[in-house]
TORDOLO-543828 format. One record per atom (N, C-alpha, C, O): residue number from 1; residue in one letter; x, y, z. Coordinates in steps of 0.2 Angstrom, whole numbers. Example, Ala and Ser with C-alpha at 12.3 -4.5 7.8 and 13.67 -1.06 7.14 Angstrom:
REM residues 2
(1, "A", (66, -28, 39))
(1, "A", (62, -22, 39))
(1, "A", (66, -16, 39))
(1, "A", (71, -17, 42))
(2, "S", (64, -11, 35))
(2, "S", (68, -5, 36))
(2, "S", (64, 0, 39))
(2, "S", (67, 6, 40))
END
This chain:
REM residues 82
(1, "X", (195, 474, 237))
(1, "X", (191, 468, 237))
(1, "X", (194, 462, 233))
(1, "X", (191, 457, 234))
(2, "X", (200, 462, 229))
(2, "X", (204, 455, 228))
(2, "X", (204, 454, 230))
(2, "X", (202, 449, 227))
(3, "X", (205, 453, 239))
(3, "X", (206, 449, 244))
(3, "X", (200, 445, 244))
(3, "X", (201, 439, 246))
(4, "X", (192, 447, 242))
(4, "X", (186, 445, 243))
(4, "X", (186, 436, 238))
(4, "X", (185, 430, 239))
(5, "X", (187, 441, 229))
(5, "X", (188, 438, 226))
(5, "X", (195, 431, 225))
(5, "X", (194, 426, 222))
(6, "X", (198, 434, 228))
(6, "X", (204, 427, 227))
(6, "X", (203, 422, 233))
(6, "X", (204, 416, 232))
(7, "X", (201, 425, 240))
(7, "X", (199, 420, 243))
(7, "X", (193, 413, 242))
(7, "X", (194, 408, 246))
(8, "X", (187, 414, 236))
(8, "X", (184, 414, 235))
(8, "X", (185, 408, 229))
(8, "X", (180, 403, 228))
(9, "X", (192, 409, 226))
(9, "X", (191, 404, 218))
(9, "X", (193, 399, 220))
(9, "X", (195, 399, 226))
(10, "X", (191, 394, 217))
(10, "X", (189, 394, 209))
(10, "X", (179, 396, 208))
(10, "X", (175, 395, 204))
(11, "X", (178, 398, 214))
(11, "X", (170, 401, 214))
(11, "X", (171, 407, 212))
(11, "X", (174, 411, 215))
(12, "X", (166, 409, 206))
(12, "X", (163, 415, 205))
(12, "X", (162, 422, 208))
(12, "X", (156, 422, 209))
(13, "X", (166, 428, 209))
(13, "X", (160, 430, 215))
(13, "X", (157, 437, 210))
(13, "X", (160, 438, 205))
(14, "X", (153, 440, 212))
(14, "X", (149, 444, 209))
(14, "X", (147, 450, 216))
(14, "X", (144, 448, 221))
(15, "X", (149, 455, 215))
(15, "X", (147, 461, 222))
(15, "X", (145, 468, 219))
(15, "X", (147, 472, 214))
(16, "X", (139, 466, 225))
(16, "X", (134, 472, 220))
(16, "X", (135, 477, 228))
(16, "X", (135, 475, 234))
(17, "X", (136, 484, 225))
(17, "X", (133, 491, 232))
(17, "X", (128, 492, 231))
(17, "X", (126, 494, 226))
(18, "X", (125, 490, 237))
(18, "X", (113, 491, 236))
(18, "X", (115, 497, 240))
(18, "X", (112, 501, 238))
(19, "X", (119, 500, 245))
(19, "X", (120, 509, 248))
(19, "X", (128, 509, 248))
(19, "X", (132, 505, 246))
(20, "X", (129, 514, 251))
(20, "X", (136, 515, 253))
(20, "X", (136, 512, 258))
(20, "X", (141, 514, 262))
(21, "X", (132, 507, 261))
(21, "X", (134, 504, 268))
(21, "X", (130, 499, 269))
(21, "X", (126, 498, 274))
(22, "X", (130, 495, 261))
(22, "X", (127, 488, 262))
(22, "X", (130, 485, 253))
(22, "X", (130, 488, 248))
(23, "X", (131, 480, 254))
(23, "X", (131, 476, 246))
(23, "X", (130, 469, 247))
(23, "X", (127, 466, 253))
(24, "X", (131, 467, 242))
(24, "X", (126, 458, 242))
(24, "X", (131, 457, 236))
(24, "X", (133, 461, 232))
(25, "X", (131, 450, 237))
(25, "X", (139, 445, 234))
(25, "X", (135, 440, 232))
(25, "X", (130, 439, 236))
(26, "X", (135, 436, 224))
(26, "X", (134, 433, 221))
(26, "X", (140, 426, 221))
(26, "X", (145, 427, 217))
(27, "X", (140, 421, 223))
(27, "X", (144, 417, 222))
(27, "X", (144, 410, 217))
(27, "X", (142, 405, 220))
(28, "X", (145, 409, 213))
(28, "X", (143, 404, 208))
(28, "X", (149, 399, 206))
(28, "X", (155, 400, 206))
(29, "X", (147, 393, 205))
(29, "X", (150, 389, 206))
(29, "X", (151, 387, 197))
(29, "X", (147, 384, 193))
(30, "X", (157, 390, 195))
(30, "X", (160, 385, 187))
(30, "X", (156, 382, 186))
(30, "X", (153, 378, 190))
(31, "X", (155, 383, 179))
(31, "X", (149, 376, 175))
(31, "X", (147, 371, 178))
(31, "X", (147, 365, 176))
(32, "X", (142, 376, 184))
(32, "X", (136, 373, 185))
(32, "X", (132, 378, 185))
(32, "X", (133, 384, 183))
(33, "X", (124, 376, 187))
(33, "X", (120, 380, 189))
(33, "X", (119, 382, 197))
(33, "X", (115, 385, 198))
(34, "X", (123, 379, 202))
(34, "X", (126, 381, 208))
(34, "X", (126, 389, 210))
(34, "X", (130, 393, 207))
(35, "X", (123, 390, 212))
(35, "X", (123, 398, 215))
(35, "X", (120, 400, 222))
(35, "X", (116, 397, 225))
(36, "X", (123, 406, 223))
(36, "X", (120, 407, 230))
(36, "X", (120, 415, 231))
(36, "X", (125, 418, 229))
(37, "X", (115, 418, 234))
(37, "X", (116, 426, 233))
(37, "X", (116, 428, 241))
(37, "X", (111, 426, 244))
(38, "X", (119, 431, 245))
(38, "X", (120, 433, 250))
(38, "X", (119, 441, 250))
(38, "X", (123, 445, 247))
(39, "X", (114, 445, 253))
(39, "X", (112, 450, 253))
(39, "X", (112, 454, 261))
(39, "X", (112, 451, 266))
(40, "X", (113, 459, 262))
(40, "X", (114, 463, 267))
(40, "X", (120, 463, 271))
(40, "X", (120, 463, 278))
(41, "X", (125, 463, 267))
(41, "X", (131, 463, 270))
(41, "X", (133, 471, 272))
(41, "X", (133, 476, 268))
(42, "X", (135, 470, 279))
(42, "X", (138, 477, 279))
(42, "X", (146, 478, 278))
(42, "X", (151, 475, 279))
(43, "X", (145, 486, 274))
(43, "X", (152, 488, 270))
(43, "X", (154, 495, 272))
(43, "X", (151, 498, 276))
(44, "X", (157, 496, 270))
(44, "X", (158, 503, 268))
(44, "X", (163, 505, 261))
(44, "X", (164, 500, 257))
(45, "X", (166, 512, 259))
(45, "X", (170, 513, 253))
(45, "X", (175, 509, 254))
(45, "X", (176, 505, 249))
(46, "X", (177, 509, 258))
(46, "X", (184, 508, 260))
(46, "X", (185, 502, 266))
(46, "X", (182, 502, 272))
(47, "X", (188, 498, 263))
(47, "X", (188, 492, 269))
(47, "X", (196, 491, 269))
(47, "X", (200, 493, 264))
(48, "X", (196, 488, 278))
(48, "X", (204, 487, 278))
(48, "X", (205, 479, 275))
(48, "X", (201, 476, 271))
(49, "X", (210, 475, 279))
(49, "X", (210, 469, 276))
(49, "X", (206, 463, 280))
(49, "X", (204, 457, 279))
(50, "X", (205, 467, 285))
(50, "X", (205, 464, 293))
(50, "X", (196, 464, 291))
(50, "X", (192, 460, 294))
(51, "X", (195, 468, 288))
(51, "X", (187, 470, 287))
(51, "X", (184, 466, 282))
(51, "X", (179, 462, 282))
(52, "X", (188, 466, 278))
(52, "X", (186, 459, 271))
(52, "X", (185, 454, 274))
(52, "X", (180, 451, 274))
(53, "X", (191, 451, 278))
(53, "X", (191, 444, 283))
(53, "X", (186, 444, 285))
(53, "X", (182, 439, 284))
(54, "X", (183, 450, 290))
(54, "X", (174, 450, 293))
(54, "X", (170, 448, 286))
(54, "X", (167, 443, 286))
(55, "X", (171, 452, 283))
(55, "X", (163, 451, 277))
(55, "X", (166, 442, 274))
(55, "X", (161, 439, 277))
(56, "X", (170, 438, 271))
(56, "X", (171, 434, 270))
(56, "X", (169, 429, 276))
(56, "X", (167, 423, 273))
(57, "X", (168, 429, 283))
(57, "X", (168, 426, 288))
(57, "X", (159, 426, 287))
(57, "X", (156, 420, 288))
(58, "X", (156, 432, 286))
(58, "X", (151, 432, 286))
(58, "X", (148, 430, 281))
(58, "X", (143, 427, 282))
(59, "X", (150, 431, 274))
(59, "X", (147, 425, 268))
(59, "X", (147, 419, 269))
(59, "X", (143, 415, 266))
(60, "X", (154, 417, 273))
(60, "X", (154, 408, 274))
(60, "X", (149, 404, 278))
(60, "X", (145, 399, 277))
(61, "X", (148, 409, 285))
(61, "X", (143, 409, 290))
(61, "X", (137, 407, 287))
(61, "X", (136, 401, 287))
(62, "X", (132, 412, 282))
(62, "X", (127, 412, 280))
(62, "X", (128, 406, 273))
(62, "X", (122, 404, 270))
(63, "X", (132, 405, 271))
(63, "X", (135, 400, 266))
(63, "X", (134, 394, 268))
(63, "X", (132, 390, 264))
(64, "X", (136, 391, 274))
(64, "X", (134, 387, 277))
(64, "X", (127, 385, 280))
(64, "X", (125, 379, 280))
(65, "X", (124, 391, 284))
(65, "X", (117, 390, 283))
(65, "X", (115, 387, 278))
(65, "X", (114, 380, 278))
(66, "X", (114, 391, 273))
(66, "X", (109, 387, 266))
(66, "X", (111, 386, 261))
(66, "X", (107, 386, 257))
(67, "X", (117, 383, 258))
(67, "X", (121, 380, 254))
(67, "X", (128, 376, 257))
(67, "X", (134, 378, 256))
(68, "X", (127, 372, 260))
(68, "X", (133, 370, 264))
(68, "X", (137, 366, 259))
(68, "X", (143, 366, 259))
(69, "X", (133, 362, 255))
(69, "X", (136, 358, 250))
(69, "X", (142, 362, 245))
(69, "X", (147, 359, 244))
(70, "X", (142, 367, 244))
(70, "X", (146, 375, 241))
(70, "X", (152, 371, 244))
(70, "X", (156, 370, 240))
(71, "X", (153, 370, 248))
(71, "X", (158, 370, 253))
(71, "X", (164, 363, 253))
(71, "X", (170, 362, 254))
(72, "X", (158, 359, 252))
(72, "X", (160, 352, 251))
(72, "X", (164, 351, 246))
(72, "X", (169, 348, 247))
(73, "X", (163, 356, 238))
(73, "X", (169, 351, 232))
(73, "X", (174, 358, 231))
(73, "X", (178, 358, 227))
(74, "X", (173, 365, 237))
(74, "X", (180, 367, 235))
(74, "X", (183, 369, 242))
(74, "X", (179, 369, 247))
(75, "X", (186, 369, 242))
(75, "X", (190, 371, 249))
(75, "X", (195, 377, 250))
(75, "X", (200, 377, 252))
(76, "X", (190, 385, 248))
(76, "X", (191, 389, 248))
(76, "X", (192, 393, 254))
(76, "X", (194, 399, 254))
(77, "X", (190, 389, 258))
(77, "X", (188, 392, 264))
(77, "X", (193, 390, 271))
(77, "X", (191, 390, 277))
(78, "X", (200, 387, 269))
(78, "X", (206, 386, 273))
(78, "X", (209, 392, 274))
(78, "X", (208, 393, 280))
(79, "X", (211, 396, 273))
(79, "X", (214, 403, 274))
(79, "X", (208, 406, 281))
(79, "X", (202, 407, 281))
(80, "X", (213, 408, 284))
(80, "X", (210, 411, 291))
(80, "X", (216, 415, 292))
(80, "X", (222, 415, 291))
(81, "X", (212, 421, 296))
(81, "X", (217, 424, 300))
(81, "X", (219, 424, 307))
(81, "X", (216, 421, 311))
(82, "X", (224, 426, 308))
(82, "X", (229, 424, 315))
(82, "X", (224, 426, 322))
(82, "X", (226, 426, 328))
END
């Protein structure tokens, strides 16, 4: 899950397991009160890396839905895979 986190900074992230095949990520933005809670992500124990890339794909998806501004003053979200 570094990979989740390091893609992520200089944002916050916070990752909670609601089962073994579901968790919700918290991403907060430095000293602000800026946050965003993204829930129902599917997981499992063990993620490859190619998997992290999926769940990251899918916090930015829904990140953009209803927080796009998130987006606007960092630019954590350049890193793509091949």
């Amino acid at each position: 899950m570094s990979l989740l986190y390091n893609y992520f900074t200089p944002i916050v992230v916070q990752v909670s397991l609601d089962s073994p095949f579901s968790m919700s990520v918290t991403l907060k933005e430095p000293g602000s009160c800026t946050s965003i809670h993204v829930s129902d992500i599917p997981c499992k124990t063990s993620l490859t890396p190619q998997e992290v890339f999926e769940i990251i794909q899918l916090i930015e998806d829904r990140v953009r839905i209803s927080r796009p501004e998130l987006f606007d003053y960092h630019r954590m979200h350049t890193m793509r895979r091949p």
